[in-house]
N, C-alpha and C positions, 0 to 999 in steps of 0.2 A: 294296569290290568290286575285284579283282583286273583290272587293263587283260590285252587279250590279245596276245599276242607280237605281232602284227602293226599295234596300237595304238602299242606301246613305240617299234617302230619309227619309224613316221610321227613321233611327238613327238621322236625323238632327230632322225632327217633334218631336220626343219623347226627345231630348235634349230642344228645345224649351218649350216645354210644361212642363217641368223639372223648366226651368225659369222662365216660366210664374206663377206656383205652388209660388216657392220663393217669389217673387216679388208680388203675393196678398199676399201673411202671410203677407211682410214687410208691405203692405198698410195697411194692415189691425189694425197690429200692432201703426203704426203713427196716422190711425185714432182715433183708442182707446187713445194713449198719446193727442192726438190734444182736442179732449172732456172730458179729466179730465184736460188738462189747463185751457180751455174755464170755468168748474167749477171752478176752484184755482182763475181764475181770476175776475168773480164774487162775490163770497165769498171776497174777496180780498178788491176788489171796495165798497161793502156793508161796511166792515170794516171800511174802508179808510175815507168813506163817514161822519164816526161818530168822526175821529180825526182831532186832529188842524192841520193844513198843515199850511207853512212858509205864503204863502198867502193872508190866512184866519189871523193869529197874527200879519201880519204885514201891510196888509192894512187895511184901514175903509173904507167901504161902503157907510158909512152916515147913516145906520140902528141903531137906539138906542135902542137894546132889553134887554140889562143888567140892573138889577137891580142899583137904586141910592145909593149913600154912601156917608156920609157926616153926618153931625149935622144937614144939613136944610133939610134931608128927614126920620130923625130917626123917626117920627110920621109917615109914610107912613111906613120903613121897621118893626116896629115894629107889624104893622096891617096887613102884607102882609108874607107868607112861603119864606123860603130862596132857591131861585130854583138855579139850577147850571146853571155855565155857560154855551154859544151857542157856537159852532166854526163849521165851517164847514156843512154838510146837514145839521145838526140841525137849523142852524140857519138861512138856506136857505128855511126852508119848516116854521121856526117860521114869519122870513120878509113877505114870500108869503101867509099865512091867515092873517095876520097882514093886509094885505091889498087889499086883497081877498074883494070882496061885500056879499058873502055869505059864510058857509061851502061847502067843497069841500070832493069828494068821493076820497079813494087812487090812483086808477085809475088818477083822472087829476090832482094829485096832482104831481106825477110823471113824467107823461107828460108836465106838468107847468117847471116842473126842469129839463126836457134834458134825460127823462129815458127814455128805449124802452120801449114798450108796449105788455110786454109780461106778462105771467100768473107769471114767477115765480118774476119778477122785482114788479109787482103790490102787491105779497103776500109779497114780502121783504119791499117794503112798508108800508102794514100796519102793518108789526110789527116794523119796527122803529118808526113809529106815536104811534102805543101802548105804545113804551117806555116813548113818548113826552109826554102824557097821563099822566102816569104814576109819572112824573117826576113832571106835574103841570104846563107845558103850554100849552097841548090843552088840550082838551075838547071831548070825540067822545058820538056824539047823536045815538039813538038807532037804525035810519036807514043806521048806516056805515057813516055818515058826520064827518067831523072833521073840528073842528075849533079853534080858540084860547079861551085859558081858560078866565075868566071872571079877570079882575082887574090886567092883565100883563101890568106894569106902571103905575098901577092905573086907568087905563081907559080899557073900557070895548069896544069892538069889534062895526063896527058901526050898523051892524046886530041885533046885542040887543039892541038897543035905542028905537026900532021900539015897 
């Protein structure tokens, strides 16, 4: 028996709509994978940010942030903490208050080095400056500023001459 024109229809719309079901799970499903890469790859980048990369070890910049070694500065490492070495962000956020006129809030310190500007890059900021902190080359004042610690090279920020 022969369906009528208006049979065919309802069976093709409700096939469709069958597809269209499908095919949002599937988006929906992609979006979900798509926002836990977008985190993996953050998370990732923050990491990445704290290791040497080929780059970072095998060019010089010209920046002299590592501690001296030798017999003609044993008097100086003697009087000074033995801080670890910079490679990578670290040593990108050490150069940029090194030569900074003032301290700098997380916010533009980020923005300084190529970060977005968003809430959660800013808050991954200031805990990798906490680390810097922590570690003995900056310094963070009580209003959120961060700046370099007092006597990295021996010489003191031009900030504090003042």
């Amino acid at each position: 028996m022969a369906m009528s024109l208006l049979e065919r229809v309802t069976q093709a719309e409700a096939t469709a709509r069958q597809q269209a079901d499908e095919l949002r799970a599937q988006l929906a499903a992609i979006e979900e994978q798509l926002r836990r890469l977008a985190i993996t790859r953050e998370t990732l980048t923050e990491f990445a940010d704290d290791e040497p990369s080929e780059t970072d070890t095998a060019a010089d910049d010209g920046v002299v942030i590592e501690e001296p070694s030798g017999s003609a500065h044993s008097d100086l490492t003697d009087e000074l903490p033995r801080l670890p070495p910079l490679r990578g962000f670290r040593r990108q956020v050490v150069a940029l208050l090194a030569t900074a006129e003032k301290p700098m809030r997380a916010r533009e310190i980020a923005q300084a080095i190529g970060k977005p500007d968003t809430r959660s890059q800013v808050e991954g900021m200031r805990s990798r400056l906490q680390r810097l902190v922590s570690d003995g080359w900056l310094r963070r004042e009580a209003d959120g500023l961060y700046a370099l610690a007092p006597n990295i090279n021996g010489h003191a920020p031009s900030w504090e001459a003042v």
